[in-house]
C-alpha positions as CSV (number, residue, x, y, z in Angstrom):
1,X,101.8,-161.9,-17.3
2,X,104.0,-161.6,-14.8
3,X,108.0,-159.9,-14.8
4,X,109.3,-163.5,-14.8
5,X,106.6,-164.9,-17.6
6,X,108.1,-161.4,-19.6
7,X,111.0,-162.6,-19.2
8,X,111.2,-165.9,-20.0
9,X,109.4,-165.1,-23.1
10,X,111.4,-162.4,-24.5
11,X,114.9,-163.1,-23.0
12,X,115.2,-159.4,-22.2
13,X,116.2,-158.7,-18.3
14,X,114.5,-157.1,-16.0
15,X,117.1,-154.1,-16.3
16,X,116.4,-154.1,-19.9
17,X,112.8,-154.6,-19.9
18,X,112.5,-151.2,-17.0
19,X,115.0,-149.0,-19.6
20,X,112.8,-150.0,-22.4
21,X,109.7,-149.1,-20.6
22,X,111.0,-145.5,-19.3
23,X,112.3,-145.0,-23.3
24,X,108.5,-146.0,-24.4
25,X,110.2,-148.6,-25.9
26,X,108.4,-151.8,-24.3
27,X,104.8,-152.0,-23.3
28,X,104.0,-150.7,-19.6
29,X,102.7,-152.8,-16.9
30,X,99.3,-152.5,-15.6
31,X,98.2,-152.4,-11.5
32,X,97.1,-156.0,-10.6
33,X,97.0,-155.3,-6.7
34,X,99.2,-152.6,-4.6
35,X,102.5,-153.6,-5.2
36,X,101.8,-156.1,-7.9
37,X,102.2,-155.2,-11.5
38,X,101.5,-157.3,-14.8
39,X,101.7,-157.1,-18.4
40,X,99.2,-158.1,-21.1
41,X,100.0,-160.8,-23.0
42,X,98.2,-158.7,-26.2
43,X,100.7,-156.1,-25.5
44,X,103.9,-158.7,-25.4
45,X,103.0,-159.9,-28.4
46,X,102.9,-156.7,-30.0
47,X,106.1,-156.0,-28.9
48,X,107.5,-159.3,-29.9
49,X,105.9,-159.0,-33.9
50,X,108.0,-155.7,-34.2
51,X,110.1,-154.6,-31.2
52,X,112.4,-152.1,-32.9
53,X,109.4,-150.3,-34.4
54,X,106.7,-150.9,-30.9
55,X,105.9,-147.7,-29.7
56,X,103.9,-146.7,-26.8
57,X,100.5,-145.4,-27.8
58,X,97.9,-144.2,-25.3
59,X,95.8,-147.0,-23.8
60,X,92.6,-147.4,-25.6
């Protein structure tokens, strides 16, 4: 998904959605090209069934 998909579907902002991340509180983003990141719609869903218990865990 892309930062503006992410955003749309969780209403967070991209401020709050970069804090969260560096707090390993919101899932990380994964390399699509240089300079273009994404995020796994498996791993926003995660976070949106329980965001205030989501944790980072290592990638599997």
């Amino acid at each position: 998904m892309r930062e503006r998909d992410v955003i749309e579907v969780t209403s967070l902002s991209h401020s709050t959605i970069w804090r969260a991340m560096k707090d390993g509180r919101f899932p990380r983003p994964v390399l699509i090209s240089p300079g273009r990141v994404g995020w796994r719609e498996s791993a926003i869903i995660a976070w949106q069934n329980n965001p205030a218990g989501w944790r980072a865990k290592e990638a599997a």
